[in-house]
C-alpha positions as CSV (number, residue, x, y, z in Angstrom):
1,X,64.1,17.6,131.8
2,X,60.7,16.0,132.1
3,X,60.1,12.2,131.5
4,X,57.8,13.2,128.5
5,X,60.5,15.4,126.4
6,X,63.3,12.8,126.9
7,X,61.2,9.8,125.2
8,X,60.2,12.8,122.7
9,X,63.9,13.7,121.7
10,X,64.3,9.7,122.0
11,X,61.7,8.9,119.1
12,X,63.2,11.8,116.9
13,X,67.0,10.8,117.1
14,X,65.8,7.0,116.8
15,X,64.0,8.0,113.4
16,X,66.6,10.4,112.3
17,X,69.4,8.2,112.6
18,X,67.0,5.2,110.6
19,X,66.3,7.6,108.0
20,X,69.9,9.0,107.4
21,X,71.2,5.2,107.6
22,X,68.3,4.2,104.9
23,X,69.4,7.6,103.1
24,X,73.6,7.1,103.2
25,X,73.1,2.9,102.9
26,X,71.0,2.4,99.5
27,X,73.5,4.5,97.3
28,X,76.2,1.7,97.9
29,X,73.6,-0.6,96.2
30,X,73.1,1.5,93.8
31,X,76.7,1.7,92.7
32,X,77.1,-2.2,92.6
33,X,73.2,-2.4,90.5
34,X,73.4,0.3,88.0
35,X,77.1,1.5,87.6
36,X,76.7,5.3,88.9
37,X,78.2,7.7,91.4
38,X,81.7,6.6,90.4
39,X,81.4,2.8,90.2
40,X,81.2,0.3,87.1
41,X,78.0,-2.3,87.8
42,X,78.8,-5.6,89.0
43,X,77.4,-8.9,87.6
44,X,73.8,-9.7,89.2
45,X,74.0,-12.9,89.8
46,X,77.1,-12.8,92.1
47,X,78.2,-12.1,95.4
48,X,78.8,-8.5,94.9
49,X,75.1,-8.5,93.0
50,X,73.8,-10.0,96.0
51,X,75.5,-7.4,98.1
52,X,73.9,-4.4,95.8
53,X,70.2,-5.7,96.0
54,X,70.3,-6.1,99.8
55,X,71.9,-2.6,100.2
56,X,69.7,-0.6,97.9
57,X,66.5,-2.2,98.5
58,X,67.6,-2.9,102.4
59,X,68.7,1.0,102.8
60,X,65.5,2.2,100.9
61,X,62.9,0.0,103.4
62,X,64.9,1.1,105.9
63,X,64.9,5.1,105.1
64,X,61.1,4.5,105.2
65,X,60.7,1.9,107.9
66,X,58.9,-0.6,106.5
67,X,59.7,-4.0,107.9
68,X,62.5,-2.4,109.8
69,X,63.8,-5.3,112.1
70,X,63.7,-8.2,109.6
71,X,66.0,-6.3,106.8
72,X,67.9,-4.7,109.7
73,X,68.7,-8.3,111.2
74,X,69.5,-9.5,107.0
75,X,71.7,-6.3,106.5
76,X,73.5,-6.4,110.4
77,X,74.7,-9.7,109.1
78,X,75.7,-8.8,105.9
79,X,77.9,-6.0,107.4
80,X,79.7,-8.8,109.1
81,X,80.2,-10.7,106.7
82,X,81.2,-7.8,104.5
83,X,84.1,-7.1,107.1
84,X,85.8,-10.4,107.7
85,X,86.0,-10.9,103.9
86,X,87.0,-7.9,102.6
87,X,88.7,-5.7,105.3
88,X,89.2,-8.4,108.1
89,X,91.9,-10.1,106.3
90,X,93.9,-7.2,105.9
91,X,94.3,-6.5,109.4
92,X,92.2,-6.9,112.7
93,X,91.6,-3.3,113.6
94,X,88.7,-1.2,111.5
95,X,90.9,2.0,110.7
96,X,94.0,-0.3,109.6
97,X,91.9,-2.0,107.5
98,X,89.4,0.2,106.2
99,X,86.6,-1.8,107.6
100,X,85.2,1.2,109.5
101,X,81.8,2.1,107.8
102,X,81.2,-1.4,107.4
103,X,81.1,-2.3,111.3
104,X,79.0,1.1,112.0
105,X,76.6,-0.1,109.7
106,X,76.5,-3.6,111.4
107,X,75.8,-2.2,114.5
108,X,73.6,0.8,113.7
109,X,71.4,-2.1,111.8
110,X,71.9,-3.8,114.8
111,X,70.3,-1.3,117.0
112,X,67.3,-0.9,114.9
113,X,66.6,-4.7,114.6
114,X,66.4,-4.6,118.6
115,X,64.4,-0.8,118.4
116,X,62.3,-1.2,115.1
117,X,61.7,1.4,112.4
118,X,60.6,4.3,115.4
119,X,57.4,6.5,115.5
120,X,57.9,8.1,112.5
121,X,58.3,5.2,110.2
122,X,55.4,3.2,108.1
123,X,55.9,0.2,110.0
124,X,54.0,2.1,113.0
125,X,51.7,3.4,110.8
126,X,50.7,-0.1,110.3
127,X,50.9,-1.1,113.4
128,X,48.1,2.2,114.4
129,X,46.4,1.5,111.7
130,X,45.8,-2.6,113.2
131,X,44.9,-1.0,116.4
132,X,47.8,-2.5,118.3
């Protein structure tokens, strides 16, 4: 496979898996913000508040790219922090504890903080658009 297709199928899957992170991330936000998709609205101005405005407006920059390694380094962190509280006391492993999506998300968010938002994202846009 030539040098040139691998870094093409490399900037696609980067920006896919961004996109469908941004796309399956914000909805958890909007459950604790507004009450829908099966979940009652938490009060704002509390942990779980906190939690919904990072994840919906978090998942929606990222499912666009904009400022993609700043919110990905806030929202890796709040994964973490997500786990030890509410699934790491149950038990240590993920699938004993249900703690699973949380520590994807941690490192997917993770990998975009150390990749950026990818070719396709506005945060190159801007970046073409400076002339860098």
């Amino acid at each position: 496979m030539p040098e040139q297709s691998g870094s093409t199928q490399r900037a696609i899957t980067l920006n896919l898996l961004r996109i469908m992170t941004g796309f399956l991330f914000f909805p958890h936000g909007a459950q604790k913000l507004f009450g829908v998709l099966g979940r009652d609205a938490v009060p704002f101005f509390s942990l779980f508040g906190l939690a919904g405005v990072l994840e919906f407006f978090g998942g929606l920059l990222i499912l666009f790219g904009l400022f993609t390694r700043p919110v990905a380094f806030v929202l890796s962190g709040q994964m973490a922090v997500a786990y030890w509280w509410a699934h790491g006391r149950r038990a240590f492993l993920p699938i004993a504890n249900g703690g699973e999506l949380a520590v994807l998300y941690c490192f997917i968010f993770l990998l975009l903080w150390t990749h950026g938002g990818g070719r396709f994202s506005i945060d190159a846009w801007r970046q073409a658009r400076r002339g860098k």
